[in-house]
VOGU-3710 file (C-alpha; in Angstrom, 3 decimals, decimal comma):
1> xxxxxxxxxx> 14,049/15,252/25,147  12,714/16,304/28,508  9,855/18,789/29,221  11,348/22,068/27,564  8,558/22,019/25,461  5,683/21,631/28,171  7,703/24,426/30,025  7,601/26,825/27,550  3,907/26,159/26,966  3,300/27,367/30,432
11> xxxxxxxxxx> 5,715/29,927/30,584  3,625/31,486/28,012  0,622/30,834/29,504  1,812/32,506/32,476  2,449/35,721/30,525  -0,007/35,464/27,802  -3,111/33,913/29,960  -4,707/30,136/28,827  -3,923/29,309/25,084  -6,470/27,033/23,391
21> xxxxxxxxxx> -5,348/25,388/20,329  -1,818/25,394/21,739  -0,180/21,472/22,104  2,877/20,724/23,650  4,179/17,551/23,812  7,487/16,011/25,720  9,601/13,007/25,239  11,081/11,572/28,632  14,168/8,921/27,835  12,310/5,470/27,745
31> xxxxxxxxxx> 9,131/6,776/26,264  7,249/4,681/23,283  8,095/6,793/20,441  4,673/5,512/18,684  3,018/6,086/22,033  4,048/9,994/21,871  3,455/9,787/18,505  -0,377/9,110/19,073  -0,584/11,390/21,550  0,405/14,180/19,568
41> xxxxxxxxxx> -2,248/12,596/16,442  -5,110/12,869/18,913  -4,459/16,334/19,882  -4,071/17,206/16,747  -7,290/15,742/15,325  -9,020/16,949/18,340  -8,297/20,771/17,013  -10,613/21,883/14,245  -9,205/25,419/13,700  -5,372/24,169/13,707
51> xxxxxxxxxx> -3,032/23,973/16,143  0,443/25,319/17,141  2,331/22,727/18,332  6,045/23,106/20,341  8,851/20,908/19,685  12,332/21,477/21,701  14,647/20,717/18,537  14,552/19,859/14,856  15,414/16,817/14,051  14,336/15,393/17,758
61> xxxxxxxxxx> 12,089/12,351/17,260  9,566/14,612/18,776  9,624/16,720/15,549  10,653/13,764/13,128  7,093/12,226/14,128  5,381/15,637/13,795  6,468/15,608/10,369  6,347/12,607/9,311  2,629/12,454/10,646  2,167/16,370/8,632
71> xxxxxxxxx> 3,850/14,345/4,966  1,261/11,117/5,662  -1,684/13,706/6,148  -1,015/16,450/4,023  -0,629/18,750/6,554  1,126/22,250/6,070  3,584/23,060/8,336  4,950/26,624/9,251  8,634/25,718/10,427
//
């Protein structure tokens, strides 16, 4: 659904300074939704103390696959 989600991850990164732990992921028309889906997985897994990760719109695939991946790992979500 375009880079609104990458944009507001620098945006406040521009006003807040470098985040860690923060994950924002994108979804161009013609991506591979399990493609972005992995992506996502790795960063995730890569993030021992948790993660805050930035979706453009509920029910995008973007955030389908986030929870769909948080239900198959018994993640907890803060919507």
């Amino acid at each position: 659904h375009g880079p609104l989600a990458v944009a507001l991850k620098e945006t406040a990164e521009m006003v807040f300074s470098k985040m860690p732990n923060v994950a924002a992921f994108s979804l161009e028309y013609g991506d591979n939704a399990n493609e972005y889906a992995c992506a996502f997985q790795e960063a995730i897994e890569a993030f021992d103390a948790g993660c805050v990760i930035l979706v453009d719109i509920m029910g995008g695939t973007p955030c389908n696959q986030l929870l769909i991946y948080a239900k198959n790992n018994g993640l907890k979500l803060n919507v």
